[in-house]
C-alpha atoms as one frame of an Amber mdcrd trajectory, in Angstrom:
protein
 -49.955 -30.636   1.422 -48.217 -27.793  -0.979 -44.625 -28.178  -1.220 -43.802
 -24.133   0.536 -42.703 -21.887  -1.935 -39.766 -20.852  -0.209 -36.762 -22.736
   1.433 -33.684 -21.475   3.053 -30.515 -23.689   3.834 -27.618 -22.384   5.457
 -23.775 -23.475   4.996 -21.855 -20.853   6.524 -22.217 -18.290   9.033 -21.524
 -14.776  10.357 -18.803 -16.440  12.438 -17.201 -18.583   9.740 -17.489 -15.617
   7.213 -15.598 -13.206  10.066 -13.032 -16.279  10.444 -12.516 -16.380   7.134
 -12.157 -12.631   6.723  -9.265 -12.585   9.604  -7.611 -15.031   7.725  -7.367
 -13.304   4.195  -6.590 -10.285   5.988  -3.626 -11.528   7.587  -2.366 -13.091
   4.483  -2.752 -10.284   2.371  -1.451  -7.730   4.155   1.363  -9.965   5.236
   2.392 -10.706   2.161   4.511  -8.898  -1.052   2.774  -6.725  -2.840   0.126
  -6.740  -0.130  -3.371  -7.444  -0.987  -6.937  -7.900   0.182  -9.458  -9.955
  -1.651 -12.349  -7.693  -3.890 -15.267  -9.661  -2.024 -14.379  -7.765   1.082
 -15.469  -4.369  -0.764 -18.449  -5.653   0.463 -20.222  -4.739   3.800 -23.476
  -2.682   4.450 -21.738   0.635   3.251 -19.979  -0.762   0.627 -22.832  -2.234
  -1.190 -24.352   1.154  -1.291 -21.584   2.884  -2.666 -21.882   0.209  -5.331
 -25.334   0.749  -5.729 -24.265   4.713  -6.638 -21.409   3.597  -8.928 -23.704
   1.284 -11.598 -25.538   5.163 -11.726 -22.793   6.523 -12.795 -22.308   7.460
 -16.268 -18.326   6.262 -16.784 -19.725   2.715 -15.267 -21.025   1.127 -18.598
 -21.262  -2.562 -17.485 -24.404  -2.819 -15.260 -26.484  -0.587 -18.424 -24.536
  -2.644 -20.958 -26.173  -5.772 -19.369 -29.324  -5.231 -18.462 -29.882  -3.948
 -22.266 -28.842  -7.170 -23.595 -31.029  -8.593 -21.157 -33.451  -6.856 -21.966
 -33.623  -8.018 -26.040 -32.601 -12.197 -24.998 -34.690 -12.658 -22.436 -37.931
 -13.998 -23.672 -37.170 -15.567 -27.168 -34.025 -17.137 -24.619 -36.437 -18.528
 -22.122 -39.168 -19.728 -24.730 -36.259 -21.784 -26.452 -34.502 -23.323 -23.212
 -37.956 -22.923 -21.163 -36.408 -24.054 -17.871 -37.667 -24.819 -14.895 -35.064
 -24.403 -12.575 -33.049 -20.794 -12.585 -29.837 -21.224  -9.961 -28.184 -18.034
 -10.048 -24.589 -17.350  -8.157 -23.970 -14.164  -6.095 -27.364 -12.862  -6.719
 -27.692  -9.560  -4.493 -30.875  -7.910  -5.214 -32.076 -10.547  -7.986 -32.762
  -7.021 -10.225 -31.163  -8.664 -12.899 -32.576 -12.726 -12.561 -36.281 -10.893
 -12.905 -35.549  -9.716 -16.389 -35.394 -13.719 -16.953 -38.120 -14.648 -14.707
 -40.271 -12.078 -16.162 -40.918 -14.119 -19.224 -41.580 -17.703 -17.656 -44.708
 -18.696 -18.190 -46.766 -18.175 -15.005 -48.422 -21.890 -14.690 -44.578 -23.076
 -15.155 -44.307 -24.263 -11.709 -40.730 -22.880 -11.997 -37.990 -22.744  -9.106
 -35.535 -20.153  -8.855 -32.603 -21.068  -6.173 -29.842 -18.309  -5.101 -26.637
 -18.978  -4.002 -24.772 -16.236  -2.145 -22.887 -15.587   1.396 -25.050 -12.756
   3.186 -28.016 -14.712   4.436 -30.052 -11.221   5.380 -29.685 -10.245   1.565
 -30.456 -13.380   0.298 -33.368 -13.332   2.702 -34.617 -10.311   1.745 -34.250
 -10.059  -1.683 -35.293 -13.564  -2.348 -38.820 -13.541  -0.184 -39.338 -10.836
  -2.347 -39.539 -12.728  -5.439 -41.869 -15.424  -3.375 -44.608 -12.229  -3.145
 -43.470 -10.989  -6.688 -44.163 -13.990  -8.816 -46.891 -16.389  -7.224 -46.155
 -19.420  -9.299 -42.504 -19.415  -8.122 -40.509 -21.710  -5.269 -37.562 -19.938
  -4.507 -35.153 -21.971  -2.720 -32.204 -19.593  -0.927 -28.717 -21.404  -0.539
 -26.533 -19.045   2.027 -23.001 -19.920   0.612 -20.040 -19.679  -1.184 -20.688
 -20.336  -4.686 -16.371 -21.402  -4.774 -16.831 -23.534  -1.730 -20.824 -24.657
  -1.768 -21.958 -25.608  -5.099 -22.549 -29.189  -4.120 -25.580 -27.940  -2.110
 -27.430 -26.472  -4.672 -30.717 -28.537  -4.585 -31.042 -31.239  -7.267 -32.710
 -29.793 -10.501 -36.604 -29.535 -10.812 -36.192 -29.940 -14.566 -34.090 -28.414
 -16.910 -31.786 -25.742 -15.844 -30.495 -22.735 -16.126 -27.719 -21.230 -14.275
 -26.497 -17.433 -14.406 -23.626 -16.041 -13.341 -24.182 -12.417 -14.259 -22.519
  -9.050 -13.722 -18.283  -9.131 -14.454 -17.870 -10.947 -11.465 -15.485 -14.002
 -13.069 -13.301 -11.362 -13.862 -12.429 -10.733 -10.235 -11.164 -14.512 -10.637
  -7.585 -15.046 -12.480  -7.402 -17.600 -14.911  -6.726 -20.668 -12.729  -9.552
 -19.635 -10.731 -11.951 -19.086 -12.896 -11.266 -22.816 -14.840 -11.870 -24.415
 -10.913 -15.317 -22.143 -10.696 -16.729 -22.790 -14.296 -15.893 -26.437 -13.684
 -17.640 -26.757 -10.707 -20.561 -24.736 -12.282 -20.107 -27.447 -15.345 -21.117
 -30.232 -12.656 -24.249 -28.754 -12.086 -25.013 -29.047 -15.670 -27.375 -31.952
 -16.941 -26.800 -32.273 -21.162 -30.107 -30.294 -21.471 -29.286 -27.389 -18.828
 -26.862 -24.109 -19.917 -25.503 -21.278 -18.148 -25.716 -17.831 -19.008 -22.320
 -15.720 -17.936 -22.090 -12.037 -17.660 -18.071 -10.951 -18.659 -16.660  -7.295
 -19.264 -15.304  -7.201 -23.393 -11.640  -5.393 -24.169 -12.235  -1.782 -24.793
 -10.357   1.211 -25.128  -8.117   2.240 -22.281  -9.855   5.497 -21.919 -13.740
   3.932 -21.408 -11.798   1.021 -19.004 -10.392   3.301 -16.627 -13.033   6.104
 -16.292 -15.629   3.550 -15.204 -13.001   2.244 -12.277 -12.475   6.185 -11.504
 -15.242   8.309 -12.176 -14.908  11.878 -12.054 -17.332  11.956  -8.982 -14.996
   9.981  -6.981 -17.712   7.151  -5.407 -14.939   4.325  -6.933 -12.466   5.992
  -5.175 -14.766   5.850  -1.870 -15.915   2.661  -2.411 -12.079   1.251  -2.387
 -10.983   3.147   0.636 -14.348   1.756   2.392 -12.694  -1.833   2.549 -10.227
  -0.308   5.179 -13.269   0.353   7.408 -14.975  -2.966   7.046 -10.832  -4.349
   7.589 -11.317  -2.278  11.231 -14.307  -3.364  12.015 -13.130  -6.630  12.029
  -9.899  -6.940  13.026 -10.025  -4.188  15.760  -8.098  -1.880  13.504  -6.708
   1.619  13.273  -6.654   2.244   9.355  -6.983   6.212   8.095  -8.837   4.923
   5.071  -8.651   9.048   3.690  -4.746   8.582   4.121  -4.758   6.503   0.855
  -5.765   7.950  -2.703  -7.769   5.476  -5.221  -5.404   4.364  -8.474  -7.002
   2.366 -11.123  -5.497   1.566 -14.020  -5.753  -0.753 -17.092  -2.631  -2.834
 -18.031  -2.844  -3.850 -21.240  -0.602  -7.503 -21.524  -2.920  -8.938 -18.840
  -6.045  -7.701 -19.912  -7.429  -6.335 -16.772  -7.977  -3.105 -15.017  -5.891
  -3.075 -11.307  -7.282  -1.189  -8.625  -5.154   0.087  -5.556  -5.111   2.087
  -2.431  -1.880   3.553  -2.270  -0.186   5.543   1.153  -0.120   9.165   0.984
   1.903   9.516   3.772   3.656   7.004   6.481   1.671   5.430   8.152   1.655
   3.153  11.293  -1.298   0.854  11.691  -2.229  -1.600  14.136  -5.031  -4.876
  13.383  -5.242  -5.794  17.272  -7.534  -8.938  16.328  -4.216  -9.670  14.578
  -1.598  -8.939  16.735  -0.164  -7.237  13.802   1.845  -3.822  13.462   2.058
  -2.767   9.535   4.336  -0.046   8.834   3.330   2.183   5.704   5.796   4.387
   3.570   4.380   7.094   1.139   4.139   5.479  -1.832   3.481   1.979  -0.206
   0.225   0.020  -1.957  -2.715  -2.510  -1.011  -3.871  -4.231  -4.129  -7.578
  -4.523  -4.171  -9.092  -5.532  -7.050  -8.243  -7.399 -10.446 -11.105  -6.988
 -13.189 -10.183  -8.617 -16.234 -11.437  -8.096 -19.749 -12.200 -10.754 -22.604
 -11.841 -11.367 -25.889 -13.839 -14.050 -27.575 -10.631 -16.304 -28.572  -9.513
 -16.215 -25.312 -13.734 -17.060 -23.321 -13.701 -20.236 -25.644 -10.395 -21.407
 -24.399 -11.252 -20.474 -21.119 -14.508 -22.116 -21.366 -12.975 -25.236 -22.703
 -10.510 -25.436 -20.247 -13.634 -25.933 -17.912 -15.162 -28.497 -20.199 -17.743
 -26.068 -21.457 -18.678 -24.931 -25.421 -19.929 -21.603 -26.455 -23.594 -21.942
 -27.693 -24.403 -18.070 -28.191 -22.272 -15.118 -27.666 -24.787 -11.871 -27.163
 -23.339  -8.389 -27.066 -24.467  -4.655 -26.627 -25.336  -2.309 -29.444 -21.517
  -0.731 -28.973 -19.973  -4.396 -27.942 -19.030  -3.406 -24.544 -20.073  -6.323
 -22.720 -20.816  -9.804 -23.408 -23.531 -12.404 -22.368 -22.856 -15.780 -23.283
 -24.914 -19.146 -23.217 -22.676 -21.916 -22.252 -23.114 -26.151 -22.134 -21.734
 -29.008 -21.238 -18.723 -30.217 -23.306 -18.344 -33.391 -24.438 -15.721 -35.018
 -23.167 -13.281 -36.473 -25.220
């Protein structure tokens, strides 16, 4: 009998991600400044308003990437020719297809996707099983910081991706302890391919984190309502204006919901009364911006080496192809 073309293991559920959620919620707004993690942007409404902002014309990245994509992604794959694609954080695999596009058909290949909404990951990954019949698809519902260990043993050589700008969400500690753990997945054959936002002019930075149509702006103040949703709380998510800005000695753009007014609010999941000046911020999002010195330290620091660094036509965003160190 066939091997079937499409497996699903699950580490984590709805419950443990809610848990979870509670947890970072407390913390963050608990603590000084107060803060919520960027993942949490994330529910049903917020990955729509997402959707609308890589339309926009300030938001560069997602066009940036897909054309360099676009150009690497067959002489890439006949070079490496790899049989196993893992990609982290998938969401609608738009981009992995670009990649799987060019396999050869009688490959046999296996594509596995690692991410923490298991109806997503459903979804967009039975897709690919009808899209490309020579495929086994193989759909890990996870967190790629917490569940890389059960990523499947490779089918042959590998390739992992880790596309979009999401290790700059990640500051640099974090983002040694994720490339390391995405090293050990790493055979001395196998690469990964890493999606980063480049350093840019302040004025291009900070209109694609506050377009002049104000989805950003929406799509920050929508964490409040997925933070009441869970928690049982009482946020006025249109009491707090949208401030992004780029600072310049940390490299990264800062996003923010600041208090237009005072503001009482109660997380009853929580037990938890926050009082709110004017004035008074939640810190949202870090998105931080590279320089080539400063990915090869970073990538050393993880025990990885820079193989190929791939850019845009106007260098505003950066693919690289990564492998194993050796160690010294």
């Amino acid at each position: 009998m066939a091997p079937p073309r499409f497996t699903l293991d699950v580490h984590i559920d709805e419950a443990e991600l809610a848990a979870r959620m509670i947890e970072d919620v407390r913390r963050g707004l608990t603590d000084r400044p107060r803060w919520l993690p960027p993942k949490y942007f994330y529910d049903e409404a917020g990955s729509r308003l997402f959707d609308r902002i890589t339309e926009l014309p300030e938001y560069y990245l997602t066009r940036a990437e897909e054309s360099i994509l676009r150009e690497i992604a067959k002489p890439l794959v006949e070079r490496l020719r790899p049989r196993d694609v893992v990609e982290l954080g998938p969401g609608s695999c738009r981009k992995a297809r670009f990649l799987l596009d060019a396999l050869p058909r009688a490959a046999g290949a296996r594509y596995v996707g690692v991410d923490v909404g298991r109806e997503g990951l459903t979804l967009a990954t039975r897709a690919l099983v009808e899209d490309y019949p020579s495929l086994h698809v193989h759909a890990v519902v996870g967190d790629f910081e917490r569940h890389l260990a059960h990523v499947p043993p490779p089918s042959g050589r590998r390739l992992v991706l880790f596309l979009g700008s999401t290790i700059g969400n990640f500051d640099a500690s974090a983002r040694v302890a994720l490339l390391s753990d995405m090293r050990a997945l790493l055979g001395a054959d196998d690469r990964i391919l890493l999606g980063l936002d480049l350093v840019k002019d302040r004025r291009t930075l900070e209109a694609a984190y506050d377009d002049s149509a104000g989805v950003t702006a929406e799509f920050n103040r929508n964490v409040l309502r997925h933070v009441n949703s869970v928690v049982d709380g009482n946020f006025d998510p249109e009491a707090f204006r949208h401030r992004a800005f780029y600072d310049a000695e940390a490299g990264r753009i800062e996003m923010h919901l600041i208090a237009g007014t005072p503001q009482r609010v109660e997380l009853k999941r929580l037990g938890l009364t926050l009082d709110f000046d004017a004035g008074d911020g939640i810190w949202t999002e870090n998105s931080y911006k590279f320089t080539r010195e400063g990915t090869e330290a970073m990538l050393a620091a993880a025990g990885l080496e820079l193989e190929e660094w791939y850019t845009d036509a106007e260098r505003r965003f950066g693919l690289l192809l990564c492998r194993r160190a050796p160690r010294s």
